[in-house]
LUMKE-375767 format. One record per residue (C-alpha): x, y, z; residue in three letters. Coordinates in pm, whole numbers, padded with zeros to 5 digits, always signed. Layout:
XYZala...
END
This chain:
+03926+05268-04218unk+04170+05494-04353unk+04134+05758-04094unk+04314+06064-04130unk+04516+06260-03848unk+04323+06569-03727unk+04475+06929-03816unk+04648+07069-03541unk+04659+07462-03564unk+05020+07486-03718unk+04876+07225-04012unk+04729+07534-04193unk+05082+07596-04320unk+05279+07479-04612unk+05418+07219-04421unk+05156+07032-04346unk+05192+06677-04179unk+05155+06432-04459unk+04859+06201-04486unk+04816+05831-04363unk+04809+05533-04570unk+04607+05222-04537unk+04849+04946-04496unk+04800+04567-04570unk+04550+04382-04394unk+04373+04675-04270unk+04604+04799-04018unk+04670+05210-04047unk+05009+05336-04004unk+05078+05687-03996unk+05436+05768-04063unk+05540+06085-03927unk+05588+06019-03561unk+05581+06419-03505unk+05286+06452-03228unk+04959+06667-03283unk+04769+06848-03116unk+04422+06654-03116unk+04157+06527-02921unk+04221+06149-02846unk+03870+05964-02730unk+03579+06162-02588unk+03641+06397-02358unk+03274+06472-02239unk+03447+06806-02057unk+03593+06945-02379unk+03425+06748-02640unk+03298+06929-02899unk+03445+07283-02770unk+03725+07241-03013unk+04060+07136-02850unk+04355+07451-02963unk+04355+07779-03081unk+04285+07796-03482unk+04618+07980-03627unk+04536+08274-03852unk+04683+08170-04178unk+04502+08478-04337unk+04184+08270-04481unk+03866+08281-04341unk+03819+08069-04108unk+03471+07851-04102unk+03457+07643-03827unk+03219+07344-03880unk+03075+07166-03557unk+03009+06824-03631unk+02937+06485-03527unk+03304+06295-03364unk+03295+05988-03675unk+03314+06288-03932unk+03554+06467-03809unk+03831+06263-04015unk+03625+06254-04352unk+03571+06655-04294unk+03906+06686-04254unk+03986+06558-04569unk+03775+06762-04762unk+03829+07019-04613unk+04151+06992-04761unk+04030+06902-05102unk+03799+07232-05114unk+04120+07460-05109unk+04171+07272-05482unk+03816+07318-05610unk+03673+07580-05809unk+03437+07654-05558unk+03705+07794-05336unk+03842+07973-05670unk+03572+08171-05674unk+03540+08335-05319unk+03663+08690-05286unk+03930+08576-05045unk+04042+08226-04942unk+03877+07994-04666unk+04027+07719-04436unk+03751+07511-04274unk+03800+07379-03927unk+03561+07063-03806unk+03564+07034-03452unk+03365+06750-03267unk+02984+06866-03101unk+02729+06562-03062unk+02430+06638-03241unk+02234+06669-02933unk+02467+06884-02764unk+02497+07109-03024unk+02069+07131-03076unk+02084+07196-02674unk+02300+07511-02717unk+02150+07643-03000unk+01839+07622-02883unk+01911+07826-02559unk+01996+08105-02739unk+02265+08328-02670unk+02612+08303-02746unk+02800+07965-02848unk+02951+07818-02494unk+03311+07867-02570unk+03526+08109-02419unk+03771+08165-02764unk+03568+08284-03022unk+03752+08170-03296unk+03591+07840-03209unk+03204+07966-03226unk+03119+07747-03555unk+03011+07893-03921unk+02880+07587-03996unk+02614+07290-03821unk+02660+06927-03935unk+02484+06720-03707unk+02404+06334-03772unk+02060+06370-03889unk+01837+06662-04022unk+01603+06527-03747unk+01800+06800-03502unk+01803+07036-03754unk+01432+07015-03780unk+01433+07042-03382unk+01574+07368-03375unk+01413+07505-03657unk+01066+07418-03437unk+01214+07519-03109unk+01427+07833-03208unk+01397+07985-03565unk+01440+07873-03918unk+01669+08128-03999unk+01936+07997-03737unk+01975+07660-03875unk+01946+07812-04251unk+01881+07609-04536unk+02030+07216-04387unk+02113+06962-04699unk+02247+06615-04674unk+02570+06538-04829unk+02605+06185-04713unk+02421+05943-04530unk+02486+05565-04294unk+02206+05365-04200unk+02130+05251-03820unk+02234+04897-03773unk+02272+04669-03486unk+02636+04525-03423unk+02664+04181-03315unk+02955+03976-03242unk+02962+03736-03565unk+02968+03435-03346unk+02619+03587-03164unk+02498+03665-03504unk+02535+03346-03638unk+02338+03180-03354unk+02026+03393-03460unk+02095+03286-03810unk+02287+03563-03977unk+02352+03576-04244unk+02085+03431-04439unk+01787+03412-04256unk+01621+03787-04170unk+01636+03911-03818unk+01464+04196-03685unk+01404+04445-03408unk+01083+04184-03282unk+01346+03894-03278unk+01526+04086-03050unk+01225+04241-02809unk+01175+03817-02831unk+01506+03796-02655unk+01419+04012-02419unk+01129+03919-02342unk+01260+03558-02282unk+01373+03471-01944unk+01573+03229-02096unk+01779+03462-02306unk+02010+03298-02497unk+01911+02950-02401unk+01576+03051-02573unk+01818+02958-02871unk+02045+02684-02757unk+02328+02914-02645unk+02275+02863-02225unk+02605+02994-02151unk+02525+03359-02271unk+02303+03451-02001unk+02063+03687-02105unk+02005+03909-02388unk+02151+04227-02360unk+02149+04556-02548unk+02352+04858-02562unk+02159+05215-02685unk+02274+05555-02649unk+02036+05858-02516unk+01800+05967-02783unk+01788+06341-02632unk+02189+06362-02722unk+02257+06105-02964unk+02133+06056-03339unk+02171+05656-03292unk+01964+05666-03010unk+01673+05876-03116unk+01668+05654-03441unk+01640+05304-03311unk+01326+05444-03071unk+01198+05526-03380unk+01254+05195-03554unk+01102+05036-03234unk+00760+05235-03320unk+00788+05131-03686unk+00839+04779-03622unk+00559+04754-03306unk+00309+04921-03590unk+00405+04733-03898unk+00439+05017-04096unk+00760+05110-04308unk+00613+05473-04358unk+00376+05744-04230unk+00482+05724-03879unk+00234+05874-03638unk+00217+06006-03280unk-00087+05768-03253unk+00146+05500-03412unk+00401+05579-03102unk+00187+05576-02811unk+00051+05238-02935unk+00420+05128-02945unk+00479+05203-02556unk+00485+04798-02429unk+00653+04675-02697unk+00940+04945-02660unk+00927+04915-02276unk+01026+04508-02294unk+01279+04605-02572unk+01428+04893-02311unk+01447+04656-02051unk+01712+04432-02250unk+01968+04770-02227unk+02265+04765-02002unk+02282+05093-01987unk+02232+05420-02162unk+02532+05648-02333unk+02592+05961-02441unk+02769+05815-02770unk+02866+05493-02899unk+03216+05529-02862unk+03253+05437-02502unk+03020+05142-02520unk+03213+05013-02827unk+03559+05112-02641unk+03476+04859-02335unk+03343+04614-02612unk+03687+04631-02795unk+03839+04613-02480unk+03661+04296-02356unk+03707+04121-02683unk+04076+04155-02702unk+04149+04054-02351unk+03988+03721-02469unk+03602+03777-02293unk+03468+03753-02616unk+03234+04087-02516unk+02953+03794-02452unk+02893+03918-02060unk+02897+04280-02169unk+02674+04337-02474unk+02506+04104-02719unk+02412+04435-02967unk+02458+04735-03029unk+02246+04989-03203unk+02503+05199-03434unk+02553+05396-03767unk+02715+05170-04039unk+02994+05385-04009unk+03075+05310-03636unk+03099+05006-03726unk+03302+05011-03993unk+03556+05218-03742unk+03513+04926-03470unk+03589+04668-03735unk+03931+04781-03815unk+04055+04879-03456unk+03959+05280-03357unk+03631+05176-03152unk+03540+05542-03058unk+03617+05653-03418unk+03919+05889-03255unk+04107+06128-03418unk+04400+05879-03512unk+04734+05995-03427unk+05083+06004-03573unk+05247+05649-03527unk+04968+05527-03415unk+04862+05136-03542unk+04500+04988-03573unk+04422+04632-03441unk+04122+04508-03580unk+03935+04342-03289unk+03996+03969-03222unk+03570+03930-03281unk+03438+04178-03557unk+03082+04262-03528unk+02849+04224-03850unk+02572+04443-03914unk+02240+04305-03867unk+01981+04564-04135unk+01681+04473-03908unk+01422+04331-04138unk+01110+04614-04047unk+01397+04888-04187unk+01683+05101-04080unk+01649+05501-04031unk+01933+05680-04231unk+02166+05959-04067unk+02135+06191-04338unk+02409+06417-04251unk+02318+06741-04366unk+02526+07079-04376unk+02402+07451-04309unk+02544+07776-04292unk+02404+07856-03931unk+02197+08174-03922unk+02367+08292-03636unk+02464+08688-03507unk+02792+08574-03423unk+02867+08456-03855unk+03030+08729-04076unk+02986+08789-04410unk+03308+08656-04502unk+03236+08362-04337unk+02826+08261-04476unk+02992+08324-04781unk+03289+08037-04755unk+03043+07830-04578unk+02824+07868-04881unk+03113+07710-05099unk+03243+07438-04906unk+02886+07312-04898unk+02825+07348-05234unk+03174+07171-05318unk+03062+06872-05084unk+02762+06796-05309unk+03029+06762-05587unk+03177+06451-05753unk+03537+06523-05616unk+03381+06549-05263unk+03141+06270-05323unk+03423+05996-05424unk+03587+06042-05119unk+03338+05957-04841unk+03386+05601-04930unk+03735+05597-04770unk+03541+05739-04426unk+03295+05461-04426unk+03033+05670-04500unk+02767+05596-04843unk+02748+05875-05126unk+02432+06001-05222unk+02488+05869-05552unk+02445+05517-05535unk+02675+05510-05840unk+02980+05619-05668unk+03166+05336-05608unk+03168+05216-05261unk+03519+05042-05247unk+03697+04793-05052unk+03560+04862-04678unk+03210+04833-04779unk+03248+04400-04751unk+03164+04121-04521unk+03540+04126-04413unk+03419+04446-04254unk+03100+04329-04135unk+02843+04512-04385unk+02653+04409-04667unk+02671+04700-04947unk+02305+04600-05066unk+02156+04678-04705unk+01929+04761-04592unk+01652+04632-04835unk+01391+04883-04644unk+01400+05233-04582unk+01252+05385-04285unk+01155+05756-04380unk+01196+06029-04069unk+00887+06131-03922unk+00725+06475-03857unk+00845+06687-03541unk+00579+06623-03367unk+00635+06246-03443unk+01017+06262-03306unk+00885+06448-02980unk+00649+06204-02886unk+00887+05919-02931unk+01134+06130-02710unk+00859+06197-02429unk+00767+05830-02444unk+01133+05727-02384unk+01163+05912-02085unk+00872+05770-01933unk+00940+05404-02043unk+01305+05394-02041unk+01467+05133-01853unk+01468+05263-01438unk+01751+05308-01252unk+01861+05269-00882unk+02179+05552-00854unk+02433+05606-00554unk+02637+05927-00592unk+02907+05909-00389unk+03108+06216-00354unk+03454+06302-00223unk+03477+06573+00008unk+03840+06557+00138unk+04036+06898+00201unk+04130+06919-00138unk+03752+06990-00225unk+03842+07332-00150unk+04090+07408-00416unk+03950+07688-00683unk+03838+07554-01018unk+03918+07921-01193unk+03568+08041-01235unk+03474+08144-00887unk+03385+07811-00776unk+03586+07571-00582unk+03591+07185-00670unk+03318+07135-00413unk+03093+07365-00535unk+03111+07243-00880unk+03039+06916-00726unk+02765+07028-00529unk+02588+07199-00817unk+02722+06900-01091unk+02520+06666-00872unk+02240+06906-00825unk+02147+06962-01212unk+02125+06635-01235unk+01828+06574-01040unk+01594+06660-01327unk+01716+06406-01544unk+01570+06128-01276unk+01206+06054-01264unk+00993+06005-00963unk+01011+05665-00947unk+01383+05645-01008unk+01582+05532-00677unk+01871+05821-00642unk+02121+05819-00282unk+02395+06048-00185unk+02695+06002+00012unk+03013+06187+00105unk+03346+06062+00236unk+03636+06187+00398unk+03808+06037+00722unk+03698+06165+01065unk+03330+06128+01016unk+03106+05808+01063unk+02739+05724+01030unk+02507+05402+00992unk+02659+05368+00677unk+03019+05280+00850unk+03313+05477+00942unk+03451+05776+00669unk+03092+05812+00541unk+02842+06080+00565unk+02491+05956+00409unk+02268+06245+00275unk+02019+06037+00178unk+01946+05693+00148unk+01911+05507-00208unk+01514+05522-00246unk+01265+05667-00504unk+01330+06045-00562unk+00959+06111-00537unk+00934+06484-00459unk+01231+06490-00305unk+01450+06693-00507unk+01435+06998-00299unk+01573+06825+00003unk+01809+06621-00183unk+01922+07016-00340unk+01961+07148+00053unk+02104+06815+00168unk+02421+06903-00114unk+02438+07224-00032unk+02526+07110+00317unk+02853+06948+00232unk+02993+07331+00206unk+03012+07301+00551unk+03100+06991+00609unk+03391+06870+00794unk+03725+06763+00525unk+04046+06548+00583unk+04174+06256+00424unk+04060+06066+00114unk+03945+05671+00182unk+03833+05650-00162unk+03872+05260-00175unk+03712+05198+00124unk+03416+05399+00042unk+03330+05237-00276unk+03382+04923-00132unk+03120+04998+00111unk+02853+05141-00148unk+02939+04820-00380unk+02831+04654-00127unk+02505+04850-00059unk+02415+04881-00378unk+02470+04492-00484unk+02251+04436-00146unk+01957+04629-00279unk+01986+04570-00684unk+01697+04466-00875unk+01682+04288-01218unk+01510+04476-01425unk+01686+04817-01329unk+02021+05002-01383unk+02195+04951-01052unk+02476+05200-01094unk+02730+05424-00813unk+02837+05734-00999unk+03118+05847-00765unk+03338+06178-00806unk+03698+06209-00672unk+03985+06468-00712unk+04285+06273-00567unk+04473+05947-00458unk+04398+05728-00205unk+04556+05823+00121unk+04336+05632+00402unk+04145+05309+00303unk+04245+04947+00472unk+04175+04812+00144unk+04406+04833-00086unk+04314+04880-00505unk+04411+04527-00596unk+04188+04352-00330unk+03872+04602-00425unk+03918+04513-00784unk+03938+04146-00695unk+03611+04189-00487unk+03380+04426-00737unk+03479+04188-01033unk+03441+03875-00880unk+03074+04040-00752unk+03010+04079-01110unk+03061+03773-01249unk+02901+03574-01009unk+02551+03607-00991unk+02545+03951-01119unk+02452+03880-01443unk+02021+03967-01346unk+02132+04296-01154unk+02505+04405-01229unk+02597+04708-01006unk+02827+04918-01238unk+03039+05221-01099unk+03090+05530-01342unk+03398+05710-01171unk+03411+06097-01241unk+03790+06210-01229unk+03779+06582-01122unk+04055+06796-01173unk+04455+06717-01217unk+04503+06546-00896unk+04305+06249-00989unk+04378+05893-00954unk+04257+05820-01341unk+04488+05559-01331unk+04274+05339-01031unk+03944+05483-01119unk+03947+05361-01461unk+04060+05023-01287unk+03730+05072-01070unk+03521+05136-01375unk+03645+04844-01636unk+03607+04597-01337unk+03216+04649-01341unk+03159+04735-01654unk+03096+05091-01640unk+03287+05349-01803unk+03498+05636-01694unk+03480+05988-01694unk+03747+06270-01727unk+03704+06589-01579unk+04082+06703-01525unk+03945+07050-01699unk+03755+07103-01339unk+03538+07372-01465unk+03385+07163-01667unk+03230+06936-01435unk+02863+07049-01498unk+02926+06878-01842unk+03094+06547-01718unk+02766+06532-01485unk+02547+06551-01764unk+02768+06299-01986unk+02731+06048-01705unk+02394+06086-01606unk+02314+06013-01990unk+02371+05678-01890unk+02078+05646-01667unk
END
């Protein structure tokens, strides 16, 4: 997709960078080599908190917090709303800033109250544009109507499921229909893919993101009611709770949960072009059109593409499958936030820029973005075609969003029936623990209380160990390891697990065996993993290796060849956390491709509460 490069602070000038071009065959070039300043990937840490001061080119400036895949597109018109009449007619001029806040992050903070969590306050946002008004309903019921002010859509992408063409084929894309039941069939199947004379596949798997942070994820739950019930409209609570078994064998299909699609998409990409095909990893993935669309022509986390920087389209696209029950629609919406922190000046130009997106100007260039115009009319251009994976006629139904009440009982539901999960924290606690993090904390007690707010995301019957390392101490777990509790259902246990991490201030710190130690919870946690749950290690470490016997290449060689053979029923996947400067991202992202879990960068140290919460969205 024609993705354009992010604003850096200095773009408000004259001199701004000039503008990518789509090149032949779908591969973006962007010819100024001059770097920006710009978020690259997710950054869980800073995501969303903007990433550079805004420079004060003497406009108002209206900061819109939005959803990552439209940052680009609001970028764009952004810059077309300085040409509009819209922006003719304010009292003084306006330069909107879109900065990146999952929809669910940004419903979370808003609905706390308070101030916006940002230190600079030129990044506290005018403007809301989440992926759905389902979060703008949310806050309206859980905070006040006035804050979220008066929401309207602008755009919209349905919720598909990507799967690899050759996958789709087997299930007889494109021509016969395939739905959400044809893939809770799958699941349910403990042949998987032999069920349809494709043996070699192993078993049906499916990736989902977390439907209390992610639009994606709270839609397909809410597909999975529609299609249980039958119904393509008038979704009930009654309708939901009726829906629990069929949604708890479709959940058990799901590899793991996500904060956003990006990451799962990301290791997809990366799997596909080093020749795996992305067969062991994922079979599909639930996803706005739009994702796809980015996947399809080479930016799999729909990044903010840089200067210089070339697409490759993955070696195996993924086609969208429009499940035959319906698809939910991310309606996009816009809103001036009601907010004490919004001036005047700045409702006012907020006001404008949302009534200029609603225009024809604004409305022809969505296309480009991979996103649909309201008006059906507008034509939808070259990306909108099977060499992209979509069909511009799906999806023949239309799944309406439900009441509040409707989208909180499918929420509740999903935290009781959600796939379980069997966790091992692992935690370093080597002398550079005590290093200061700049907000009156040091690194360990950010881990300490990172680990600790975690706790409520687990449910009672959710298996959840902790264990330390650092050289000179020993227990039953081996030498260099302190165990604080042993992997088992959390139960009521989460005040001792609290005092148990609140020990490790006290505990004795040396040297960092960080190979060693995950070599020894692999092999803990691959002795105790069950089909049927996430098996997962979730470690967090500030620095290098300086004491294992095992060296990086030989662990690698052991935790992938561990899952590949065998592993396929009960994969044990490690999600490294890499806290602060100091850390070996390098080797920990090594750790985390090797299983199939995904990394996680906290070099910002003081933002570890948010990394924890990132990663435990996976669970």
């Amino acid at each position: 997709m024609p993705a354009r490069s992010r604003r850096s602070p200095a773009d408000s000038s004259p001199f701004a960078l000039p503008r990518p071009r789509l090149l032949g065959g779908g591969t973006l070039l962007i010819a100024s080599a001059i770097a920006l300043t710009g978020c690259f990937g997710a950054d869980p840490a800073t995501e969303g908190l903007g990433d550079g001061d805004f420079a004060d080119d003497g406009c108002t400036s209206v900061v819109v917090a939005t959803s990552s895949e439209k940052v680009n597109m609001l970028d764009a018109l952004a810059d077309a709303f300085k040409e509009s009449s819209q922006h003719e007619q304010l009292t003084e001029c306006a330069t909107v800033h879109p900065i990146n806040v999952s929809s669910g992050d940004a419903t979370r903070f808003l609905t706390a109250g308070g101030d916006w969590p940002d230190d600079d306050t030129r990044r506290w946002p005018t403007m809301w544009s989440p992926a759905s008004t389902v979060w703008t309903d949310r806050v309206a019921a859980a905070a006040s109507v006035s804050l979220v002010g008066e929401p309207e859509s602008f755009t919209h992408t349905p919720v598909v499921f990507g799967v690899p063409e050759t996958m789709a084929k087997a299930l007889g894309w494109p021509d016969a229909e395939i739905g959400i039941a044809d893939f809770e069939a799958l699941c349910q199947d403990p042949q998987g893919w032999a069920s349809v004379g494709k043996p070699l596949w192993g078993s049906f798997k499916i990736s989902k993101t977390n439907p209390n942070t992610s639009t994606t994820g709270l839609s397909a739950i809410l597909m999975q009611s529609y299609e249980a019930s039958g119904k393509s409209a008038d979704l009930t609570a009654a309708d939901v709770a009726a829906a629990a078994e069929f949604s708890r064998v479709f959940e058990e299909c799901v590899i793991h949960y996500g904060d956003t699609t990006g990451k799962v998409l990301t290791r997809l990409y990366d799997e596909t072009q080093n020749g795996a095909g992305g067969s062991g990893y994922v079979s599909a993935v639930a996803l706005e059109e739009t994702s796809l669309l980015n996947y399809n022509q080479g930016n799999p986390d729909s990044h903010t593409v840089q200067p210089g920087e070339t697409l490759t389209p993955p070696k195996e696209k993924l086609v969208a499958v429009y499940p035959s029950g319906g698809s939910m629609w991310s309606d996009n919406p816009i809103t001036v936030l009601g907010a004490d922190w919004v001036t005047p000046e700045q409702a006012e130009a907020g006001a404008a820029f949302a009534a200029f997106l609603q225009t024809d100007a604004a409305q022809e260039i969505l296309p480009e973005y991979g996103f649909r115009p309201l008006d059906a009319s507008v034509p939808l251009g070259d990306l909108f075609t099977a060499e992209y994976g979509v069909d511009p006629a799906g999806p023949a139904v239309t799944l309406p969003k439900p009441a509040v009440d409707v989208v909180s009982a499918a929420i509740d539901q999903w935290t009781q029936i959600r796939k379980p999960s069997s966790v091992l924290e692992v935690i370093d606690i080597s002398g550079s623990m005590d290093e200061a993090i700049g907000d009156g904390r040091s690194k360990l007690d950010g881990a300490i209380e990172g680990a600790q707010a975690t706790l409520g995301h687990f449910r009672s019957s959710d298996e959840v160990g902790v264990w330390a390392f650092t050289t000179g101490v020993e227990s039953e777990a081996g030498k260099n390891i302190v165990v604080l509790r042993d992997v088992s259902p959390l139960a009521s246990d989460r005040e001792s697990v609290d005092s148990s991490l609140d020990d490790l201030r006290f505990a004795h710190r040396d040297g960092t065996p960080l190979y060693d130690a995950i070599a020894a919870a692999y092999d803990e946690m691959v002795a105790r993993a069950q089909p049927g749950r996430i098996n997962a290690i979730v470690l967090l470490s500030d620095g290098q290796d300086t004491d294992s016997e095992i060296s990086l290449d030989s662990l690698v060689a052991k935790i992938g060849a561990s899952s590949k053979e065998g592993g396929d029923d009960a994969p044990v996947r490690i999600f490294p956390i890499a806290y602060g400067e100091g850390a070996d991202t390098d080797a920990l992202q090594r750790i985390a491709e090797a299983t199939g879990g995904q990394w996680f960068d906290a070099s910002d140290a003081a933002k570890i509460d948010l990394v924890f919460a990132s990663v435990i969205n996976n669970f």
